[in-house]
N, CA and C atoms as a LAMMPS dump frame, in Angstrom:
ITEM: TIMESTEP
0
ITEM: NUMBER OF ATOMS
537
ITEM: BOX BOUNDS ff ff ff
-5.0000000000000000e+02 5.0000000000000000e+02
-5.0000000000000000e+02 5.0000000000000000e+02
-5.0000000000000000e+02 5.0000000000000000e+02
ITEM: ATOMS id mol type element x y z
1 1 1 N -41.085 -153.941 -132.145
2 1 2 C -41.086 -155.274 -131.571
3 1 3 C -40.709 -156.28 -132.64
4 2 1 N -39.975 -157.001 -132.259
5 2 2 C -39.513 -158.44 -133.028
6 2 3 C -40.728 -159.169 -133.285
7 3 1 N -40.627 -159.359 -134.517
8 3 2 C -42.297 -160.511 -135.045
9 3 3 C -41.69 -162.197 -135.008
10 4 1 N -40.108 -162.064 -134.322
11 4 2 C -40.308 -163.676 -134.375
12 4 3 C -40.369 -163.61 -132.746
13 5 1 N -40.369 -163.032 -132.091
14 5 2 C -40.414 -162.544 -130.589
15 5 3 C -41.675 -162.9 -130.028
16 6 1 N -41.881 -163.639 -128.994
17 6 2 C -42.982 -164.28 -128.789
18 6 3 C -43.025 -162.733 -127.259
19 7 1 N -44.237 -162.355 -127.233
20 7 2 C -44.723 -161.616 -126.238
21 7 3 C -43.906 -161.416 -124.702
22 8 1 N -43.736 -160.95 -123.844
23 8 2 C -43.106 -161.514 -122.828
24 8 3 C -43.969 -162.022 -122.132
25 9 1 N -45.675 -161.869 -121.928
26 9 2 C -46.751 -162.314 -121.186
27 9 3 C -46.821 -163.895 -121.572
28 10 1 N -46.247 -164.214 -122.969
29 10 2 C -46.504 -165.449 -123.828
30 10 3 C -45.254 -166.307 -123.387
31 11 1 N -44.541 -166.01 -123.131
32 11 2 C -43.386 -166.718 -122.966
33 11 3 C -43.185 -167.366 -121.739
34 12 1 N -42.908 -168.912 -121.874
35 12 2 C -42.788 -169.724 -120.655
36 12 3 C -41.271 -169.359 -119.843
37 13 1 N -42.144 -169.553 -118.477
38 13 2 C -40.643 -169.616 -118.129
39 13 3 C -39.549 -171.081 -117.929
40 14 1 N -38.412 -170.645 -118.092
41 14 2 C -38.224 -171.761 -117.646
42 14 3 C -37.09 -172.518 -116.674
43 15 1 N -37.336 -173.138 -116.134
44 15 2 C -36.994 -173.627 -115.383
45 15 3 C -35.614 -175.027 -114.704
46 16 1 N -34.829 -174.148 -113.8
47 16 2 C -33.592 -174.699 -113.873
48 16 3 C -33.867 -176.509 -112.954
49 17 1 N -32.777 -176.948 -112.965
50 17 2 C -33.046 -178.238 -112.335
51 17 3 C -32.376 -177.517 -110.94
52 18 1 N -33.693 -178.633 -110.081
53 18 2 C -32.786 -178.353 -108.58
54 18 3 C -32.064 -179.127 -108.009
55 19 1 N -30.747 -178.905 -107.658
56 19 2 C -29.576 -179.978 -107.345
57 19 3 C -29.684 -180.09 -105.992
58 20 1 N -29.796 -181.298 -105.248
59 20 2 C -29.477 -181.456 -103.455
60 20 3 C -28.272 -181.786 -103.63
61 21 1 N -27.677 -181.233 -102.231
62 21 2 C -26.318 -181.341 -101.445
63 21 3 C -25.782 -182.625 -101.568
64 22 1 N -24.637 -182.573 -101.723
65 22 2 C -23.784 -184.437 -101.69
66 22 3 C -24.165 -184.977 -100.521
67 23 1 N -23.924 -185.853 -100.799
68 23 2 C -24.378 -186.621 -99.288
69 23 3 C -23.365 -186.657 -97.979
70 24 1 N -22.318 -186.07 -98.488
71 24 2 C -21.189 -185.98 -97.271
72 24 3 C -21.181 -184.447 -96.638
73 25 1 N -21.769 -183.605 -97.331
74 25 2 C -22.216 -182.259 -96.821
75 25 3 C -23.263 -182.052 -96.064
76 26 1 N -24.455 -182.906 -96.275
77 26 2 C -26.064 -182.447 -96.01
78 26 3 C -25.734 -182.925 -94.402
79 27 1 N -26.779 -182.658 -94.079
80 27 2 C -27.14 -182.691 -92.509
81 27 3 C -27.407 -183.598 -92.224
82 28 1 N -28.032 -184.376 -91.116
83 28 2 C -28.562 -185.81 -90.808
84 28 3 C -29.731 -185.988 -91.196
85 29 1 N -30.526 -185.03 -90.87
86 29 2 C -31.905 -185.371 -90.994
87 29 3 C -32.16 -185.328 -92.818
88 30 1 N -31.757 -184.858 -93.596
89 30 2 C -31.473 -184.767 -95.183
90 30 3 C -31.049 -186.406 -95.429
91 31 1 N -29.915 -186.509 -94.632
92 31 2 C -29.514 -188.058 -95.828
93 31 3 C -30.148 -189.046 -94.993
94 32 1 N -30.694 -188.894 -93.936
95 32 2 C -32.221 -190.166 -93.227
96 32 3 C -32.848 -190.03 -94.294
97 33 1 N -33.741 -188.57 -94.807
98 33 2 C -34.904 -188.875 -95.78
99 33 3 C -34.389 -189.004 -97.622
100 34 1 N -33.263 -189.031 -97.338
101 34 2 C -32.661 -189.505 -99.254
102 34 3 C -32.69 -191.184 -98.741
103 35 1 N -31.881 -191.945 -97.818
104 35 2 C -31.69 -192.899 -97.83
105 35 3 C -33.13 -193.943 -97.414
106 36 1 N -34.258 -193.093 -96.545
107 36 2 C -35.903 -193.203 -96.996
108 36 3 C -36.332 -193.201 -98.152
109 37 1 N -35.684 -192.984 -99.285
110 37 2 C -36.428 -192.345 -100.383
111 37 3 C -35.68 -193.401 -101.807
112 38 1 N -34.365 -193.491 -100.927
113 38 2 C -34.105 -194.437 -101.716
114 38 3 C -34.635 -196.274 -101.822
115 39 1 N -34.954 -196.718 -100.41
116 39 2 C -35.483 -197.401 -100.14
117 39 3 C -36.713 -197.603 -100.309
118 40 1 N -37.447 -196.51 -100.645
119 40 2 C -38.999 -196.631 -101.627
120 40 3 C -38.458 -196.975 -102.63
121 41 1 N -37.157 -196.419 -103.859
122 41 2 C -37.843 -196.643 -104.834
123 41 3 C -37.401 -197.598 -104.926
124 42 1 N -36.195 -198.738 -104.293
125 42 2 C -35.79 -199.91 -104.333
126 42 3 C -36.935 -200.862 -103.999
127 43 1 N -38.077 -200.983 -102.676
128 43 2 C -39.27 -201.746 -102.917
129 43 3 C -40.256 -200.798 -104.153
130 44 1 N -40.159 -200.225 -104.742
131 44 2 C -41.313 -199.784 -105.703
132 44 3 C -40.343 -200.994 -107.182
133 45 1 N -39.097 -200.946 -107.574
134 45 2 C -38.996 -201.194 -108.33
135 45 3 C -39.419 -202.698 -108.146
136 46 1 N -38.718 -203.258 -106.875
137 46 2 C -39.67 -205.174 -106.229
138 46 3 C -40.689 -205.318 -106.666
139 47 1 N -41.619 -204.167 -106.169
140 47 2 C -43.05 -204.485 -106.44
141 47 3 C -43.808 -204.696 -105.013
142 48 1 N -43.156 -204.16 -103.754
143 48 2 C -43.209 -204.782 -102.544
144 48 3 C -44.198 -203.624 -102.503
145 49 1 N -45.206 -203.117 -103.265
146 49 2 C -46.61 -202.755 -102.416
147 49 3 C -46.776 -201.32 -103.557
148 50 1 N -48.144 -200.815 -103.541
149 50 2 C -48.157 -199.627 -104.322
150 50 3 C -47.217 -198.133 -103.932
151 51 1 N -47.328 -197.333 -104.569
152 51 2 C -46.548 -195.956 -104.086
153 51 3 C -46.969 -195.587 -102.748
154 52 1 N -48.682 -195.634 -102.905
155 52 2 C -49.235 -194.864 -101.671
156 52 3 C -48.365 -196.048 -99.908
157 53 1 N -48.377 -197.23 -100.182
158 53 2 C -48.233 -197.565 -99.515
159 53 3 C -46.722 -197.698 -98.904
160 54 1 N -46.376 -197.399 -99.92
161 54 2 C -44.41 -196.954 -99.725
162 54 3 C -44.565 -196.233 -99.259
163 55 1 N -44.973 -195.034 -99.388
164 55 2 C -44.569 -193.753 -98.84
165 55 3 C -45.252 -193.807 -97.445
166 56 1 N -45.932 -194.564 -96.782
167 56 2 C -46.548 -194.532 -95.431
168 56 3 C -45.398 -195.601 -94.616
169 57 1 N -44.938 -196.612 -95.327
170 57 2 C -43.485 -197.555 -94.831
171 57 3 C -42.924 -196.637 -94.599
172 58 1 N -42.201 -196.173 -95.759
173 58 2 C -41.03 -195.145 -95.495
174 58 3 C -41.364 -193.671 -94.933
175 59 1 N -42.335 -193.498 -94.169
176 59 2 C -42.295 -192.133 -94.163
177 59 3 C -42.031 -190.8 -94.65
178 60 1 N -42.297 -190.996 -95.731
179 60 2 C -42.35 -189.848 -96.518
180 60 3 C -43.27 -189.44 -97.277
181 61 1 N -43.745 -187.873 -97.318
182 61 2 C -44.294 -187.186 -98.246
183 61 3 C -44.259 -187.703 -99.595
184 62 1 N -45.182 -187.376 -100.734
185 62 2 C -45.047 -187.397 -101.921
186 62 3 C -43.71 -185.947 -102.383
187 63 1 N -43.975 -185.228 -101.848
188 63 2 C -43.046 -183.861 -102.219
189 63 3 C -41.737 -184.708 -101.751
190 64 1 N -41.657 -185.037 -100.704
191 64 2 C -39.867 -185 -100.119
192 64 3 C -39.621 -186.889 -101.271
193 65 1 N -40.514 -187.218 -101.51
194 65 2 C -39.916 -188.52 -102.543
195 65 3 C -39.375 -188.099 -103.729
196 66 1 N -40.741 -186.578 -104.093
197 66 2 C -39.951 -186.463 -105.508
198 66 3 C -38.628 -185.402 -105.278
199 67 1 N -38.41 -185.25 -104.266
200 67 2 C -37.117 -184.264 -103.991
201 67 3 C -36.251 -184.642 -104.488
202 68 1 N -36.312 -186.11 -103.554
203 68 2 C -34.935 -187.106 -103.872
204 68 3 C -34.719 -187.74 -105.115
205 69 1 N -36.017 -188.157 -105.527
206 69 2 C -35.491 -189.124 -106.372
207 69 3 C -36.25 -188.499 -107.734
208 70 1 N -36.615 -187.284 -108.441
209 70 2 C -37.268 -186.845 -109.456
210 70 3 C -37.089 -187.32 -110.637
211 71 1 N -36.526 -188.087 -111.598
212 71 2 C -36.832 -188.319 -112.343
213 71 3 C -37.092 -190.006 -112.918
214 72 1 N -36.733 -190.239 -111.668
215 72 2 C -36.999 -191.691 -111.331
216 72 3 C -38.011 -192.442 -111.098
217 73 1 N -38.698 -191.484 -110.571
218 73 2 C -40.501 -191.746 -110.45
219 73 3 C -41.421 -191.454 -111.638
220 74 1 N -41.947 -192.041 -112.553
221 74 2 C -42.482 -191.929 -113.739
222 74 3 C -44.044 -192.116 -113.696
223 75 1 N -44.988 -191.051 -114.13
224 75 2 C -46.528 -191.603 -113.538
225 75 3 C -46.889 -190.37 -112.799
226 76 1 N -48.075 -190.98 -112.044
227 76 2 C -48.497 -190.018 -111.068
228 76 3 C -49.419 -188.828 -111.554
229 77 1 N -49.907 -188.692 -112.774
230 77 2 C -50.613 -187.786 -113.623
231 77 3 C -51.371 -188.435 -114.535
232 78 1 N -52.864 -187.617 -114.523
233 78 2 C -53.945 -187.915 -115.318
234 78 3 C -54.637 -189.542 -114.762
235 79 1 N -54.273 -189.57 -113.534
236 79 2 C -54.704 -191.574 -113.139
237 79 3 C -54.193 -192.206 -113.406
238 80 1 N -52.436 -192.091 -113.623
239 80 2 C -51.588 -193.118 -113.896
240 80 3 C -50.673 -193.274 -112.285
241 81 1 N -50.686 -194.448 -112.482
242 81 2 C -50.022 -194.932 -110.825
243 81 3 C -48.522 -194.21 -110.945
244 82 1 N -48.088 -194.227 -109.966
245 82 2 C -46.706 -193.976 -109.925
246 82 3 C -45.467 -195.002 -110.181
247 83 1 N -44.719 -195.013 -110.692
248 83 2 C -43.983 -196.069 -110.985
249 83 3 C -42.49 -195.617 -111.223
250 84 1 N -41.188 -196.637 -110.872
251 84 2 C -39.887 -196.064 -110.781
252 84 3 C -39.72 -196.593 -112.601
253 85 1 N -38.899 -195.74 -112.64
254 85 2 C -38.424 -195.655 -113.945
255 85 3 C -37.365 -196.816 -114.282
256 86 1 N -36.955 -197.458 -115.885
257 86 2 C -36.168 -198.818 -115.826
258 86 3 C -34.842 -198.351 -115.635
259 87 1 N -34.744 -197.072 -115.663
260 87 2 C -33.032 -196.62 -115.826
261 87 3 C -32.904 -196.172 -114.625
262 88 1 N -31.529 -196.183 -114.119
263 88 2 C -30.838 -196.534 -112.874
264 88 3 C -29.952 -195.695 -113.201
265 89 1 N -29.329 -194.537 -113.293
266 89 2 C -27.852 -193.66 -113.496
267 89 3 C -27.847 -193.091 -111.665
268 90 1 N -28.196 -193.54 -111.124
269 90 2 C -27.247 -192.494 -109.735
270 90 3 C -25.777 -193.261 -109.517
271 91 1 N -25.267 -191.736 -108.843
272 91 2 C -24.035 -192.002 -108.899
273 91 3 C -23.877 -192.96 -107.378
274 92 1 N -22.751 -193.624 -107.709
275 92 2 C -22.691 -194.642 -106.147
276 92 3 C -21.073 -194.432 -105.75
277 93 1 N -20.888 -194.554 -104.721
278 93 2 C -19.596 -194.95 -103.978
279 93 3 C -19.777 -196.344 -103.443
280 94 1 N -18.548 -196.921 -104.295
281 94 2 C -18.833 -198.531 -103.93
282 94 3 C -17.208 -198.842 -103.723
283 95 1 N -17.184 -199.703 -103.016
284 95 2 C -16.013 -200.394 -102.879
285 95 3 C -15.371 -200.702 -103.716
286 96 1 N -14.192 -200.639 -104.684
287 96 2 C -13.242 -201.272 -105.662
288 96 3 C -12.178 -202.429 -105.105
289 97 1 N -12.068 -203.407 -105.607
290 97 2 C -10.527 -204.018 -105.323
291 97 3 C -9.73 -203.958 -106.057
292 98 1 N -8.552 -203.248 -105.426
293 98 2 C -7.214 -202.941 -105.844
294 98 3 C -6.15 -203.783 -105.249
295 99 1 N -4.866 -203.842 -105.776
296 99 2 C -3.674 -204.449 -104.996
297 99 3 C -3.472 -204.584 -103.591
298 100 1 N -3.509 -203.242 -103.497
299 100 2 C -3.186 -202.228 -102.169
300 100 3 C -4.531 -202.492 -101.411
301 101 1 N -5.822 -202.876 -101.73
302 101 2 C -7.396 -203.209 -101.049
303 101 3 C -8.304 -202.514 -101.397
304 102 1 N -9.624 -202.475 -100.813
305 102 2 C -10.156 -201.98 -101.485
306 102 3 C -10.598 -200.462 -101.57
307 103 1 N -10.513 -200.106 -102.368
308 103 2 C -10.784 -198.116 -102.305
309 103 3 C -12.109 -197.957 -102.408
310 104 1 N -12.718 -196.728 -102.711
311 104 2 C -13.558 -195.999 -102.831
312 104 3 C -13.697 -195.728 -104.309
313 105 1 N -14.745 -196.24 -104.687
314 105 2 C -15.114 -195.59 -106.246
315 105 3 C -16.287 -195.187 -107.071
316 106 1 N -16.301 -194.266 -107.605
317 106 2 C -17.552 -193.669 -108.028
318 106 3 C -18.279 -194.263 -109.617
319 107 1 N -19.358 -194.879 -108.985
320 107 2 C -19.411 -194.828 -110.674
321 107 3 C -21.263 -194.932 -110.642
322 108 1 N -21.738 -195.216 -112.099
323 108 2 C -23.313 -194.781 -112.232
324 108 3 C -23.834 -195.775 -112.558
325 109 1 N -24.928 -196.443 -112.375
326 109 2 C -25.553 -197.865 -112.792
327 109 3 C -25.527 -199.026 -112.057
328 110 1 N -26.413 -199.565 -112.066
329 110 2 C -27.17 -200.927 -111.14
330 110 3 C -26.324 -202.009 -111.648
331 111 1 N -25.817 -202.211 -113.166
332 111 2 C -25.053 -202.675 -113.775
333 111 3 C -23.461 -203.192 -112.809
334 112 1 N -23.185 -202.081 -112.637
335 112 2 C -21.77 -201.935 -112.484
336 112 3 C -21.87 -202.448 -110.763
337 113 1 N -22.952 -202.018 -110.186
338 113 2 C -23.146 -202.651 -108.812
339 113 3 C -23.413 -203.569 -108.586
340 114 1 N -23.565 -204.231 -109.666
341 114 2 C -24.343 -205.741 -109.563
342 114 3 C -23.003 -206.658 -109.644
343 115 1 N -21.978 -205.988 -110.835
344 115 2 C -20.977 -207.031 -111.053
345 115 3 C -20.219 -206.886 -109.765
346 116 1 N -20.1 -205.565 -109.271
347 116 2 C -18.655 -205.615 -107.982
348 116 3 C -19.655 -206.652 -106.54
349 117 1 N -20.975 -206.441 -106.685
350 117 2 C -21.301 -207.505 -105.615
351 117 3 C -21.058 -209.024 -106.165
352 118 1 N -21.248 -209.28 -107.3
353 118 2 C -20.985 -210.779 -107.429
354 118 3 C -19.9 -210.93 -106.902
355 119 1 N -18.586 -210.159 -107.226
356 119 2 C -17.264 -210.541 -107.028
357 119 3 C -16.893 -210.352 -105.653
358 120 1 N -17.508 -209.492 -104.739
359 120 2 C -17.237 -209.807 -103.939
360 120 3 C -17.543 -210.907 -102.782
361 121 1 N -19.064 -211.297 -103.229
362 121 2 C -19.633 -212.451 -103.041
363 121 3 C -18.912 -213.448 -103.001
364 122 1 N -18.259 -213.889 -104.387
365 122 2 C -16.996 -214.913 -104.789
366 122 3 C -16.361 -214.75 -104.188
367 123 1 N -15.344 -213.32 -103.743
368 123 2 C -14.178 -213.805 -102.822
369 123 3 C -14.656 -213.66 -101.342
370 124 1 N -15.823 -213.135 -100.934
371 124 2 C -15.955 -213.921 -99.718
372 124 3 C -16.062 -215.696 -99.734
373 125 1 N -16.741 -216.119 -100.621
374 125 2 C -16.598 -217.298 -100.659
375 125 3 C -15.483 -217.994 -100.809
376 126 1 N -14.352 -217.507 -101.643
377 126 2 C -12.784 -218.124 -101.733
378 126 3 C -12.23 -217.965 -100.611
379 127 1 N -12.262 -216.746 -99.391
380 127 2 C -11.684 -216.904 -98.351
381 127 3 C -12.157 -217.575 -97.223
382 128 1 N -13.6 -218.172 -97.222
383 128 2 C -13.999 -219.171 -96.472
384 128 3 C -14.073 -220.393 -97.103
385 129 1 N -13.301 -220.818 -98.163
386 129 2 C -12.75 -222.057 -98.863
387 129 3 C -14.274 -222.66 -99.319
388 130 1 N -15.5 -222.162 -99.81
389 130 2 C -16.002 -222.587 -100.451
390 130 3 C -16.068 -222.51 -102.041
391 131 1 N -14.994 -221.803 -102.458
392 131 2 C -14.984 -221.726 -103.947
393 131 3 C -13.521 -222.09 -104.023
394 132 1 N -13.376 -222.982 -105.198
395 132 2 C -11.288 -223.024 -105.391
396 132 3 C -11.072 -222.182 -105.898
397 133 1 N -9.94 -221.768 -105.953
398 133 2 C -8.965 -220.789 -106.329
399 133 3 C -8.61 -220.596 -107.775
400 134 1 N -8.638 -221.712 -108.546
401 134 2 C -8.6 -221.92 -109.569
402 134 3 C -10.285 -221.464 -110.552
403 135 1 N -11.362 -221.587 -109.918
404 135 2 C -12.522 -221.235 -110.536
405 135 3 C -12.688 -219.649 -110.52
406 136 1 N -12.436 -219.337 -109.019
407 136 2 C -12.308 -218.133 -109.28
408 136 3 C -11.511 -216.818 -109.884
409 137 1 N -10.217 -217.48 -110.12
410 137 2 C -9.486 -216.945 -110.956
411 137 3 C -9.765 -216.872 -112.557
412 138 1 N -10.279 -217.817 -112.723
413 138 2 C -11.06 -218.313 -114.368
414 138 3 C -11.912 -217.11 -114.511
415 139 1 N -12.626 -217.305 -113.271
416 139 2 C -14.265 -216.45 -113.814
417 139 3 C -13.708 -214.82 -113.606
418 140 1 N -12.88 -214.323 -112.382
419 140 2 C -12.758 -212.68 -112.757
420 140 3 C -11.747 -212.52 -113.331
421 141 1 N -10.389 -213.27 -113.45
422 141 2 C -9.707 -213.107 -114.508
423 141 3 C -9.722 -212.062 -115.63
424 142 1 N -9.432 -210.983 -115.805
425 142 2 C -9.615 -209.518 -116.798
426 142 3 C -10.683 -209.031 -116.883
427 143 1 N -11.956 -209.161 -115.807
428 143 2 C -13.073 -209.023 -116.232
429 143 3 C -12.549 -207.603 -115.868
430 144 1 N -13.35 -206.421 -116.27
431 144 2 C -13.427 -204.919 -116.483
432 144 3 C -15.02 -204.64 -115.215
433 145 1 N -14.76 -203.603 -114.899
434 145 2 C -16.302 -202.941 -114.542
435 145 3 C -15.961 -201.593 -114.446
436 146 1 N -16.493 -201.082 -115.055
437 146 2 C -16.472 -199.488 -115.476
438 146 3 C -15.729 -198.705 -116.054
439 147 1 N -14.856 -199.609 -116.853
440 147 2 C -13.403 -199.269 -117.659
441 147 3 C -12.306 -199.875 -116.539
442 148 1 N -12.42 -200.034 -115.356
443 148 2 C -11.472 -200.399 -114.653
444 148 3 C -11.237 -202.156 -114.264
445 149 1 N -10.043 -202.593 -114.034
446 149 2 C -10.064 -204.143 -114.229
447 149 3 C -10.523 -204.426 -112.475
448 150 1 N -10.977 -205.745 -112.623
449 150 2 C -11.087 -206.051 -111.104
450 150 3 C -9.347 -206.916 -110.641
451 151 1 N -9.141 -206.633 -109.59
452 151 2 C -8 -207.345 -108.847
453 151 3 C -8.288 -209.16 -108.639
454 152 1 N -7.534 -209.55 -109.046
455 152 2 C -8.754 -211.484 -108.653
456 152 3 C -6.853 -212.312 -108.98
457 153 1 N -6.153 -211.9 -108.227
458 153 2 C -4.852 -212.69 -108.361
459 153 3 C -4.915 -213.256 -106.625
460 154 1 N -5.589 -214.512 -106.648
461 154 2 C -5.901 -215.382 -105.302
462 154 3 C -4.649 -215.041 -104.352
463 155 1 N -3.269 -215.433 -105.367
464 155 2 C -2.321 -215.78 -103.899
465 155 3 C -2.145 -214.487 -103.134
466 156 1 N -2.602 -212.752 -104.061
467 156 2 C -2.316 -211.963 -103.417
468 156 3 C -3.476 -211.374 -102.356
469 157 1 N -4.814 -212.183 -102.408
470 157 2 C -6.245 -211.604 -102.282
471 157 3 C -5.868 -212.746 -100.911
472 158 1 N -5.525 -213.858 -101.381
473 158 2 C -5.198 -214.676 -99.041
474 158 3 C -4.123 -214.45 -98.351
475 159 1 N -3.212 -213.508 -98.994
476 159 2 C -2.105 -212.655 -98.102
477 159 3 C -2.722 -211.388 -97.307
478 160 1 N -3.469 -210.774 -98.459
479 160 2 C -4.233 -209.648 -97.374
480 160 3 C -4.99 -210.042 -96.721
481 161 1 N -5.72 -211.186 -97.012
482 161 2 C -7.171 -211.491 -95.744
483 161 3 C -6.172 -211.88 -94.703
484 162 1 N -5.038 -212.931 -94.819
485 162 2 C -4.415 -212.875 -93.787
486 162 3 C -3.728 -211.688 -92.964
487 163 1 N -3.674 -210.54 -93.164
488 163 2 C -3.173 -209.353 -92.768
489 163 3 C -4.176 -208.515 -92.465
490 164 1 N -5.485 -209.002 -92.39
491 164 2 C -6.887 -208.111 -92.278
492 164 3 C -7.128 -206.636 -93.148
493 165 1 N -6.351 -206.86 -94.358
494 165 2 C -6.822 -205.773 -94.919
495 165 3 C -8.011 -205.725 -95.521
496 166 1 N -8.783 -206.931 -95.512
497 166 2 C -10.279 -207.104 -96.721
498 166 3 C -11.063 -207.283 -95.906
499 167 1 N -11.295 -206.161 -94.77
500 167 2 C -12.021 -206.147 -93.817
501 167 3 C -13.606 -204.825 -94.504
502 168 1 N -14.484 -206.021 -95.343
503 168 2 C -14.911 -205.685 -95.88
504 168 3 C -16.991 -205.855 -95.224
505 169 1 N -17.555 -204.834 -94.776
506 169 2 C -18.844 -205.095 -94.187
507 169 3 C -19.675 -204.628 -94.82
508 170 1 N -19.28 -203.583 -95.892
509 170 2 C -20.744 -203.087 -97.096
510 170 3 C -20.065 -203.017 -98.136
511 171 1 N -20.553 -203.045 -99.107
512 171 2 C -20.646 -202.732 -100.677
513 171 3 C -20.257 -200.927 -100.472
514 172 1 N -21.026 -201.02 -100.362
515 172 2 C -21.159 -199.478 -100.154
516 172 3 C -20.089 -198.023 -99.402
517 173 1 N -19.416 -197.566 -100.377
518 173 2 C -18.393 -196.992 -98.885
519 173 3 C -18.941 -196.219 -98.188
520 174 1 N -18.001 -195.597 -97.328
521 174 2 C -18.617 -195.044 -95.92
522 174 3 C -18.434 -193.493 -96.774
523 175 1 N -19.278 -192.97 -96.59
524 175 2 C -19.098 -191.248 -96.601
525 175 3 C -18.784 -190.314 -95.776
526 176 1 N -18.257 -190.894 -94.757
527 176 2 C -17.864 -190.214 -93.47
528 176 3 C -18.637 -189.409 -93.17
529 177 1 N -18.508 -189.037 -91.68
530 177 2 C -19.768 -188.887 -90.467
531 177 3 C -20.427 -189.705 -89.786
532 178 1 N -20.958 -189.683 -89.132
533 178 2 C -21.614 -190.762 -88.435
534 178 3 C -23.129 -191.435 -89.066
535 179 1 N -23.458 -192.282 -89.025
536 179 2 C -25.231 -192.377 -89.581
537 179 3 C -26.043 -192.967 -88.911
């Protein structure tokens, strides 16, 4: 026997991470309780009530919360409350604006979701003429979000609204299927 060889009775096992299905694969009743689960930890991070009481809002188990969201939930051991964690990496499909309108794009961080909602905020506001054209060109003007530039050239952003291509109702893209 090997003396740097720890016993096999002694030896931990260990243990792989468990990956859930994309969200354009899983079933219905799967992305109801991810998009439950995500919505806990979005009021847990508010502050809109303790864990126990999230999870009776949202209907869910303690098991099917930490399914979804495991390493995000920090706590919960030795009499420590449960609490969402400050880091934010899930991956998102969010809307981009491009020339051509807006696509589908993947990227990770609350960060990066925060800037494409301002901007789109702004140009909803430029196409209902509460912002000039000139401010808003100032402010996204080369701004970047995620290595990629944002689109913010006005005369070409009120040619498409006039052509209904910035027929825009979530942040969020669609993952196809029904929900």
């Amino acid at each position: 026997m090997n003396p740097k060889r720890k016993p096999k009775a002694v030896r931990t096992k260990q243990r792989k991470a468990k990956k859930t299905k994309p969200y354009s694969t899983s079933t219905a009743r799967a992305n109801a309780a991810l998009e439950r689960s995500l919505n806990l930890l979005s009021d847990l991070r508010r502050g809109k009530g303790s864990y126990s009481e999230l999870l009776r809002k949202h209907r869910l188990s303690t098991r099917t919360a930490h399914k979804y969201l495991g390493r995000d939930l920090l706590g919960g051991t030795h009499g420590k409350p449960v609490r969402a964690s400050k880091a934010d990496r899930r991956v998102r499909l969010l809307m981009f604006p491009k020339s051509t309108g807006d696509v589908p794009f993947r990227t990770r961080g609350s960060r990066d979701a925060s800037k494409l909602s301002e901007f789109f905020r702004d140009r909803d506001k430029l196409l209902r003429g509460k912002l000039s054209a000139e401010h808003f060109e100032a402010k996204w003007r080369g701004v970047r979000v995620a290595g990629e530039q944002l689109f913010a050239d006005v005369s070409v952003i009120l040619g498409m609204a006039d052509a209904d291509v910035l027929k825009l109702e979530n942040l969020y893209a669609s993952t196809g299927g029904e929900r």
